[in-house]
C-alpha positions as CSV (number, residue, x, y, z in Angstrom):
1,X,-16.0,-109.7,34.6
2,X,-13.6,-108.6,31.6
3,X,-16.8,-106.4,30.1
4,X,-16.9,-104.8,33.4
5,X,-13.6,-104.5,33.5
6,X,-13.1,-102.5,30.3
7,X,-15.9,-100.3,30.9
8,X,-14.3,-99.2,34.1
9,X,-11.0,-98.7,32.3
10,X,-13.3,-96.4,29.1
11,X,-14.5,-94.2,31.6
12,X,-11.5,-93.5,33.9
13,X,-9.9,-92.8,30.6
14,X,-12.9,-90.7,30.0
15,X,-12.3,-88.8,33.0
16,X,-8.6,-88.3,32.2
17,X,-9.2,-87.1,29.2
18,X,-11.9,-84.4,30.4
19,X,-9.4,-83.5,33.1
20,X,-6.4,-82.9,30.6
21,X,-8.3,-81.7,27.7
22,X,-7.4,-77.9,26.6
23,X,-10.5,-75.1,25.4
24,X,-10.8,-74.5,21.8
25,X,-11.2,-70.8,22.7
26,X,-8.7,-68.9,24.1
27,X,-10.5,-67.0,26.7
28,X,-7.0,-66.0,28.7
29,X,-5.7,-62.5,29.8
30,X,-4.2,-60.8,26.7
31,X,-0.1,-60.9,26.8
32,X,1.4,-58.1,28.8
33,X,4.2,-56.0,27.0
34,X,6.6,-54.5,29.8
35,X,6.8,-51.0,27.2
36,X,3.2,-50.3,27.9
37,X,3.4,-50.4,31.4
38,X,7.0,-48.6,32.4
39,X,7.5,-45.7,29.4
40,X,11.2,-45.0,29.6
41,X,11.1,-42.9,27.6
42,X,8.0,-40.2,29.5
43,X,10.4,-40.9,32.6
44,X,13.6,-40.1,30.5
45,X,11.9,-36.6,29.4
46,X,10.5,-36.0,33.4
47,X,13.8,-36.2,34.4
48,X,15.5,-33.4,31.1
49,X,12.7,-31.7,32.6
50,X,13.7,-31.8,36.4
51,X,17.0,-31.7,35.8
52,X,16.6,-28.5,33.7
53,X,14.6,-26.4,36.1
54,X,16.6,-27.6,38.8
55,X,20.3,-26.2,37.1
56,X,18.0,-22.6,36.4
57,X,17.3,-22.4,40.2
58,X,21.0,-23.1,40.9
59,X,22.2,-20.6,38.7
60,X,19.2,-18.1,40.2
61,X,20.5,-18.9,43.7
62,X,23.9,-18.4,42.7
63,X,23.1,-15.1,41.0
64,X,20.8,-13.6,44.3
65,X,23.4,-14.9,46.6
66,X,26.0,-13.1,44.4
67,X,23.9,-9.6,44.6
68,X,23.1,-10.0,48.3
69,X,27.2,-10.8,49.1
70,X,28.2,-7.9,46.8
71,X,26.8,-4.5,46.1
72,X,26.0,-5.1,42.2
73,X,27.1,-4.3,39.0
74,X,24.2,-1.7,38.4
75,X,23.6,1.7,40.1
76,X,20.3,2.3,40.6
77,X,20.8,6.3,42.3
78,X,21.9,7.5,38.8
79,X,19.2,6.8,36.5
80,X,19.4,10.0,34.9
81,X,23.1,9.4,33.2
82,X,22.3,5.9,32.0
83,X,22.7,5.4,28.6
84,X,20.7,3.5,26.3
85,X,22.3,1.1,24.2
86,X,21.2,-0.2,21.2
87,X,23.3,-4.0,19.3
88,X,22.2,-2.3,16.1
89,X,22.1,1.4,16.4
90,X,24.9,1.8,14.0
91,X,23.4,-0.5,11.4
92,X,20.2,1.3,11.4
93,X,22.0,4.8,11.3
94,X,24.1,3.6,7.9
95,X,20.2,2.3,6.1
96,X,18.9,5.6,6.7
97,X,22.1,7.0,5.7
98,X,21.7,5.3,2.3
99,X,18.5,6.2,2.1
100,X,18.2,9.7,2.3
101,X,21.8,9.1,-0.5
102,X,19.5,7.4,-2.8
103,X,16.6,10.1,-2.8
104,X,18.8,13.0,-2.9
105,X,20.1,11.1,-6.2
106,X,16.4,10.6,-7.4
107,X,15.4,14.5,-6.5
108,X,18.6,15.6,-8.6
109,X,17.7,13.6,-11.7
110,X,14.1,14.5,-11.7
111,X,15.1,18.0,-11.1
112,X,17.7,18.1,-14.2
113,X,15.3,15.6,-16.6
114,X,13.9,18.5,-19.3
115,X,10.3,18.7,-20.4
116,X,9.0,16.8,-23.8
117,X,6.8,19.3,-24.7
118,X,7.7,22.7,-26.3
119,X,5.7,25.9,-24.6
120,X,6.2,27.8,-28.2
121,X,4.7,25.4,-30.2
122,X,1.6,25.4,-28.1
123,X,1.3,29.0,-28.1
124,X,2.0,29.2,-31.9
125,X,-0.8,26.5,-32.1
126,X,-3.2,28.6,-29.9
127,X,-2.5,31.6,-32.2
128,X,-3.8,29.6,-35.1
129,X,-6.8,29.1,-33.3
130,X,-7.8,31.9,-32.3
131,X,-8.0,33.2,-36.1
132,X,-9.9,30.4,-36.6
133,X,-12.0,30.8,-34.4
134,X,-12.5,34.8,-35.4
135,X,-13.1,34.0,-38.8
136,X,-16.3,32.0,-38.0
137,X,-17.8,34.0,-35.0
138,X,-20.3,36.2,-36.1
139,X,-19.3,39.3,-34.1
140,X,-15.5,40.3,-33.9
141,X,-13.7,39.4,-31.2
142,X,-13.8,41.2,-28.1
143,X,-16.1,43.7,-29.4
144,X,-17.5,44.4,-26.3
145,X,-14.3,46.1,-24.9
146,X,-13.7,47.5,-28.3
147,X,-17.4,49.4,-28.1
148,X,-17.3,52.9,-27.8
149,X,-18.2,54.0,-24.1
150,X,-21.2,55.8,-25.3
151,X,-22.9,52.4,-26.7
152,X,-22.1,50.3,-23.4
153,X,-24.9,51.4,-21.2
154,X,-27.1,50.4,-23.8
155,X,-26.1,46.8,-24.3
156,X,-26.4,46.9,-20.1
157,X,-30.2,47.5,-20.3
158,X,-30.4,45.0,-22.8
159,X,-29.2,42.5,-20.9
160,X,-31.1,43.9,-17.6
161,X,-34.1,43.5,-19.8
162,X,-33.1,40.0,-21.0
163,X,-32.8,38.8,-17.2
164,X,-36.1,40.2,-16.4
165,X,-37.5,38.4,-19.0
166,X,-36.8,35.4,-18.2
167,X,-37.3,35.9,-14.6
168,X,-41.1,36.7,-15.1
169,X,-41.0,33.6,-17.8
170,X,-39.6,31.1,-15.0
171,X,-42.1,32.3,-12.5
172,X,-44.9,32.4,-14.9
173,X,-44.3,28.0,-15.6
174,X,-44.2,27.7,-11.9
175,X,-47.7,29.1,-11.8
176,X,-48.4,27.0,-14.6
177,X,-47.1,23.6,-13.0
178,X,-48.9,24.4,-9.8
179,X,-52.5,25.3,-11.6
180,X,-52.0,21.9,-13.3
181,X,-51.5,20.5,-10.1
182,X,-54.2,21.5,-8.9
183,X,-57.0,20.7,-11.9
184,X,-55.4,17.4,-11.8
185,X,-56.3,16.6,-8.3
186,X,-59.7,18.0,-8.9
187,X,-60.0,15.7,-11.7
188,X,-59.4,13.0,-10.0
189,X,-61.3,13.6,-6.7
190,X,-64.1,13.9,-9.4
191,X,-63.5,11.1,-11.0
192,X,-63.3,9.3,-7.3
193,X,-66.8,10.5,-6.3
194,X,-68.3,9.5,-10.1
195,X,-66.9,5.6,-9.2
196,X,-68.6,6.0,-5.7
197,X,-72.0,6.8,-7.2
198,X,-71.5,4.1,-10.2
199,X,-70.6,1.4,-7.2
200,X,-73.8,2.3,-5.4
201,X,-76.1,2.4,-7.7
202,X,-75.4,-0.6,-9.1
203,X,-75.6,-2.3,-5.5
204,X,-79.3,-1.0,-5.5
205,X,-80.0,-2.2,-8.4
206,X,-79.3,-5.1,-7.4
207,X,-81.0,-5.4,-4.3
208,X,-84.2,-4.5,-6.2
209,X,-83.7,-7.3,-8.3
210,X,-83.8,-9.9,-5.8
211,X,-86.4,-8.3,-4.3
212,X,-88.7,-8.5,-7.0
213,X,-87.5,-11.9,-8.0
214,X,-88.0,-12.9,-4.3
215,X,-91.8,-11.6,-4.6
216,X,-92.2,-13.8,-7.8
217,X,-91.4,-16.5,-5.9
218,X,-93.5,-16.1,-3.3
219,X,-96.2,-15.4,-5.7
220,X,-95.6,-18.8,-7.5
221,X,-96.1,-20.7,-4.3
222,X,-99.1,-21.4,-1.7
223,X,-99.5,-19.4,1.5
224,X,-99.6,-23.3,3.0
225,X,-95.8,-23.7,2.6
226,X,-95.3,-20.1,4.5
227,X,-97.1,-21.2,7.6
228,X,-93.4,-20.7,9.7
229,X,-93.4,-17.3,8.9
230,X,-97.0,-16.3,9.8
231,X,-99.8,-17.4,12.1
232,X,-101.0,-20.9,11.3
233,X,-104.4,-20.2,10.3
234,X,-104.4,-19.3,6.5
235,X,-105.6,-16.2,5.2
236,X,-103.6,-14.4,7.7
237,X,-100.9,-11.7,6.9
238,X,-97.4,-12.7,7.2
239,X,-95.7,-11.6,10.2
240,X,-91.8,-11.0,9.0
241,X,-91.6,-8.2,6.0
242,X,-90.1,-9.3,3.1
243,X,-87.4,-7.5,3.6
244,X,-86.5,-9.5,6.5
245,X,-86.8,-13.0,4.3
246,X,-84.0,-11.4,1.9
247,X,-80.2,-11.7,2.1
248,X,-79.2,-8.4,3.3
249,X,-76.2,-7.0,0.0
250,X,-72.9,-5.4,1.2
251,X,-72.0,-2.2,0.0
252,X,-69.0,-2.9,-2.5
253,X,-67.9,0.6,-1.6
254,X,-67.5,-0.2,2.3
């Protein structure tokens, strides 16, 4: 009896202890944080929001029901004696005041700085030159204007002569290029026709080659082995040419 007994008391203590015993893994809902849920602060800026637009339409309101009670502070009927005003007209007027100042200023400078270099000295510089230069030229200077009238037509067929000269000489090596022109392409058309013949000459050549090294062949062997070609009986004539038996050659020139 006590055995039974203590075995009942085991496992109604048993059962207690299921019934009151707590999960090793925490499998409740997550903690809730009031913040997350109502945000003050995206209500607090709906509101700045709200409250702004809603002073701009009282000031609006208050501004059309001003125009419609009163006639307006702007005349419409005169647009042509309105006067554009500008907040900084007169600041703008005194820059380009200043500047046209300052480049007046720079024009007068420039216009009273003197020149670095001295006009005499080059022309005294030029002078010496020019003897220089008259000292080594073969003819004298300006010898043509210094020529008696009588010699001038002279020198003029000279140099009418001289131009025709070399007119006939530039049209004369035009010829030239052009004729060489010409032989060259000849040549080489030749020389196009020579490599045709060469190419085939050599391709029959070769096809007579075959041919005769085909016969040799045919030569070496009996008529027995040929029976496809020919009528079975032997002693008969073939009945395809030779000619037919060979691989036809293409023309290296097609």
């Amino acid at each position: 009896i006590n055995a039974e007994y203590g075995e009942r008391e085991e496992q109604l203590q048993h059962r207690t202890n299921i019934l009151f015993a707590e999960g090793r893994i925490d499998n409740a809902a997550p903690k809730t944080y009031m913040h997350l849920h109502l945000k003050l602060k995206k209500l607090q800026m709906e509101e700045e929001r709200l409250a702004t637009v809603e002073r701009d339409n009282r000031i609006l309101l208050h501004k059309m029901s001003n125009v419609m009670r009163t006639k307006g502070t702007v005349d419409n009927h005169i647009d042509n004696k309105y006067i554009h005003k500008s907040l900084n007209k007169i600041k703008r007027q005194r820059e380009l005041e200043k500047i046209a100042s300052e480049n007046k200023a720079i024009h007068k400078r420039i216009a009273a700085q003197g020149t670095r270099y001295c006009r005499d000295v080059w022309l005294d510089e030029w002078q010496v030159n020019e003897r220089y230069m008259a000292n080594i030229c073969t003819f004298p200077q300006f010898w043509y204007d210094r020529m008696a009238d009588k010699d001038k037509p002279f020198f003029k067929e000279l140099k009418q002569e001289a131009c025709l000269r070399v007119g006939q000489a530039n049209r004369q090596f035009q010829k030239d290029v052009k004729f060489h022109k010409m032989q060259q392409h000849k040549h080489n058309q030749q020389r196009c026709r020579e490599k045709k013949i060469r190419r085939e000459k050599a391709a029959r050549e070769k096809r007579v080659a075959l041919e005769l090294d085909f016969i040799k062949k045919l030569k070496g062997l009996s008529l027995n082995k040929f029976s496809l070609y020919g009528s079975n009986k032997p002693g008969k004539n073939f009945s395809h040419p030779i000619a037919a038996l060979l691989p036809p050659i293409q023309n290296e020139s097609s």
